[in-house]
C-alpha positions as CSV (number, residue, x, y, z in Angstrom):
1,X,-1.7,-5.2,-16.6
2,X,-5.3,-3.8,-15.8
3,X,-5.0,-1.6,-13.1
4,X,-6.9,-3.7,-9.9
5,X,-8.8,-0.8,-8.9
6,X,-10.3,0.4,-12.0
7,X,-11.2,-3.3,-12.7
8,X,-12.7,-3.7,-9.3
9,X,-14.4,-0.6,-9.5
10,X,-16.1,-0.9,-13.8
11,X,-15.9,-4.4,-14.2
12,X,-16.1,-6.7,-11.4
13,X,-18.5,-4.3,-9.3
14,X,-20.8,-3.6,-11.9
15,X,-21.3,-6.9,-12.8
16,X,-21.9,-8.9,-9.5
17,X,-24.8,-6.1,-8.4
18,X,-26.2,-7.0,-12.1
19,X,-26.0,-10.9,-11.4
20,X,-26.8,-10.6,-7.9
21,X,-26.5,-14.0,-6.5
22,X,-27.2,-14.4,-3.6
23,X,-30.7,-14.9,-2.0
24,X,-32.9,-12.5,-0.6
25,X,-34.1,-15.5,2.3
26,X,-31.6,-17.4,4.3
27,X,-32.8,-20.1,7.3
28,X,-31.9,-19.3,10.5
29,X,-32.0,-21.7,13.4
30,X,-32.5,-19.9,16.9
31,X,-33.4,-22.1,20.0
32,X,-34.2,-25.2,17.7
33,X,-36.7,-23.1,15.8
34,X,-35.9,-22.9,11.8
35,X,-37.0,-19.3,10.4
36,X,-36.5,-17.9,7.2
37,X,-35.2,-14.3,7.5
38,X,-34.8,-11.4,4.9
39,X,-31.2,-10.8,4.4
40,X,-30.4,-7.4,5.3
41,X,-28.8,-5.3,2.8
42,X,-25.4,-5.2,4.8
43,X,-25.6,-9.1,4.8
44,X,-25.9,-9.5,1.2
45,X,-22.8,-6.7,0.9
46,X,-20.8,-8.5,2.8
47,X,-21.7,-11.6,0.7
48,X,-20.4,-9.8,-2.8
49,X,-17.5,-7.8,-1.2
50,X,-16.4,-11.9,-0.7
51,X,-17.0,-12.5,-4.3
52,X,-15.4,-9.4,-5.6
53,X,-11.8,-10.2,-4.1
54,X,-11.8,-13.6,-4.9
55,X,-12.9,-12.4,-8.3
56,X,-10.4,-10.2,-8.3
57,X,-7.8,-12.3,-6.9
58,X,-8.3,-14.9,-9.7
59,X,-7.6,-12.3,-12.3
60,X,-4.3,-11.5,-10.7
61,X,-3.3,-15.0,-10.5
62,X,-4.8,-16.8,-14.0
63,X,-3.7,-13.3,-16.0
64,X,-1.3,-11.5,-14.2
65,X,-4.2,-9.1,-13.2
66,X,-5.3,-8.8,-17.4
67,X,-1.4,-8.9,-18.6
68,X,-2.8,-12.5,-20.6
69,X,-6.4,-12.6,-23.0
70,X,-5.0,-16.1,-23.9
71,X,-3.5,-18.8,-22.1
72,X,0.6,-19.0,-22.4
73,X,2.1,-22.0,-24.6
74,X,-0.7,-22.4,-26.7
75,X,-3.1,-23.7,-24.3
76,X,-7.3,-22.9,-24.7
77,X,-7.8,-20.6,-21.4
78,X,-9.6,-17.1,-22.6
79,X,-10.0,-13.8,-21.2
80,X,-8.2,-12.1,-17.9
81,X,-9.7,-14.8,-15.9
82,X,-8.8,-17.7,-18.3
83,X,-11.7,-20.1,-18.4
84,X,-11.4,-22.5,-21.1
85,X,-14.0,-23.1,-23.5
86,X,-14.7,-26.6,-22.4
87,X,-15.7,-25.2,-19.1
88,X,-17.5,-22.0,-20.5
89,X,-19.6,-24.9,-22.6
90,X,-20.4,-26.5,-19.5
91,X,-21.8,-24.1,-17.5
92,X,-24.3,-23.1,-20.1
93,X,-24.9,-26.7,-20.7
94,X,-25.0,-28.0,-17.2
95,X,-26.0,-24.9,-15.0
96,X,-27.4,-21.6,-17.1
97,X,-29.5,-24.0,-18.9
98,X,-31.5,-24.6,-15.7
99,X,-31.7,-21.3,-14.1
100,X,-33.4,-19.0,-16.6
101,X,-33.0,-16.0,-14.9
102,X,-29.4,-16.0,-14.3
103,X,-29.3,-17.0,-18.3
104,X,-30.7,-13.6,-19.2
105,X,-28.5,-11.7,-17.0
106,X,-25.5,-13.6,-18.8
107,X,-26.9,-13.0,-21.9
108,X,-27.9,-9.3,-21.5
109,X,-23.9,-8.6,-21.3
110,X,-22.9,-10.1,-24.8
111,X,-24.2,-10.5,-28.3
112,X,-23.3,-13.8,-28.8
113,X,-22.7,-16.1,-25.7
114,X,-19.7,-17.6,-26.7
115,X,-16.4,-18.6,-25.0
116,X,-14.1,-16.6,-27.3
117,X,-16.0,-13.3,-26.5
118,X,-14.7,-13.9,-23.1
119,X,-10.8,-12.7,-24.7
120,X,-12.4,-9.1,-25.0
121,X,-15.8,-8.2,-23.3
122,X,-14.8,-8.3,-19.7
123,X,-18.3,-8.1,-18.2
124,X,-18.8,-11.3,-19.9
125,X,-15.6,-13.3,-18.9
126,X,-16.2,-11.4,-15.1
127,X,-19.7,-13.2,-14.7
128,X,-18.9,-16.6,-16.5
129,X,-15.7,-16.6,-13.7
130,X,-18.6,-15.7,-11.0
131,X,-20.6,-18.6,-12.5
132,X,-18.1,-20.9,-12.6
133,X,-17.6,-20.4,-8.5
134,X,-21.4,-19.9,-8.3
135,X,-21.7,-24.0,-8.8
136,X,-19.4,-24.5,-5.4
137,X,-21.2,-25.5,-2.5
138,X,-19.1,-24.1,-0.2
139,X,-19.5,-20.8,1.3
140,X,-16.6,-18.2,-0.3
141,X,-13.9,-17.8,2.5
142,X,-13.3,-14.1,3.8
143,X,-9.6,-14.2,4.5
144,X,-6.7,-13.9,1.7
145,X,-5.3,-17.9,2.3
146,X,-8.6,-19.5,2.4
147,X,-9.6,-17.8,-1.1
148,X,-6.2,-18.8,-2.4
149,X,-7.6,-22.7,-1.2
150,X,-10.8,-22.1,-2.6
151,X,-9.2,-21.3,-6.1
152,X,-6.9,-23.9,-6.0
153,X,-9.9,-26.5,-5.5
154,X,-12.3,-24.6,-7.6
155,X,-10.6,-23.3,-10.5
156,X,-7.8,-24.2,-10.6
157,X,-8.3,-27.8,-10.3
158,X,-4.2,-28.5,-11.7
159,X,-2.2,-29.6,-9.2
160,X,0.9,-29.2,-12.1
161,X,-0.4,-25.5,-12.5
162,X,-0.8,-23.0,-9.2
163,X,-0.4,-23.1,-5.4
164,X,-2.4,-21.2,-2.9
165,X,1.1,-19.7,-1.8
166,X,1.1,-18.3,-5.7
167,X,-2.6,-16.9,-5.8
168,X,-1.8,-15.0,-2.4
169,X,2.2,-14.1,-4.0
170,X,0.0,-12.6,-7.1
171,X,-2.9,-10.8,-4.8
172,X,0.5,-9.2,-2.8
173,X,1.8,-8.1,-6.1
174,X,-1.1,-6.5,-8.0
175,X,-3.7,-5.7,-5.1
176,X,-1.6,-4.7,-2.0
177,X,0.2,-2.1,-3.5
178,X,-2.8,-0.2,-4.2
179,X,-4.2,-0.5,-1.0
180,X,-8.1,-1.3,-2.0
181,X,-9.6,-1.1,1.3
182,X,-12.9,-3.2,2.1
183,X,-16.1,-2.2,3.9
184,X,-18.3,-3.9,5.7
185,X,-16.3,-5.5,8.6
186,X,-13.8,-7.7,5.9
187,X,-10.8,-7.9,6.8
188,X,-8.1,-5.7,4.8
189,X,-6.9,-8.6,2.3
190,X,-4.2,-5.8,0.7
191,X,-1.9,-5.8,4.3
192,X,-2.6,-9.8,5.1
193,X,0.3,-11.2,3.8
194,X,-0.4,-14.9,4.8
């Protein structure tokens, strides 16, 4: 097992400010008026502090927080965050083929942009996870059982393989224990327990 701190703190971190996702404008409707707005910089931290735990949280549950770099019983899943290729394929097929400058951030963290260098360079695996949630419409919840949904839907996509009640069993397990405390207004996802 990684220890969830240290990969919080040199992989997952790192690599969300490199991608940085989220937009810079948002609308805003006041009085029936439509704006757009600058996002402050606390806005946009709360907005990755979000992606980090459920970044986090999907390493915990897909590899027992990096205890797997391939997927039990012979199956294709690579990396801590077990993405198969298929889906690793797709997004560059599908998504990074259309937005350029997301591509060469994805690129800049690997020689070769390939699924199987997601079994060892986690910066790589770390973003293509982020990508792979990036295509969701939906906003990322900020609560512990509504990111254990959000996986379930999103990544998970098996109802054979994986319950929100076993994402939030796996955060308990490998995150709580630690106590990784959140900034920002988040709630404390390492003492909610439901």
């Amino acid at each position: 097992m990684i220890n969830p701190k240290q990969l919080l703190e040199y992989v997952i971190r790192p690599v969300l400010i490199d991608l940085d996702v989220h937009p810079k404008l948002k609308m805003r409707t006041v009085d029936g008026i439509t704006t757009t707005v600058v996002l402050t910089s606390d806005e946009r931290n709360i907005l990755r502090l979000r992606d980090e735990r459920l970044i986090l949280g999907t390493a915990c549950q897909e590899s027992g927080c990096g205890h797997w770099l391939h997927q039990v019983g012979g199956g294709p899943a690579l990396g801590i965050w077990q993405q198969e290729p298929d889906d690793h394929d797709d997004i560059f097929a599908n998504f990074l083929a259309y937005k350029p400058n997301l591509l060469a951030k994805v690129s800049a963290l690997t020689v070769l942009c390939a699924a199987e260098q997601m079994i060892w360079n986690l910066k790589y695996a770390c973003a293509m996870c982020r990508i792979h949630y990036l295509r969701v419409p939906e906003p990322i919840p900020d609560y512990l059982a509504g990111q254990a949904k959000y996986w379930n839907e999103n990544y998970n996509r098996n109802p054979n393989y994986g319950t929100d009640a076993e994402y939030m069993s796996a955060w308990n397990r490998f995150v709580a224990p630690d106590r990784i405390k959140y900034t920002a207004g988040l709630p404390d996802l390492s003492r909610e327990r439901s």
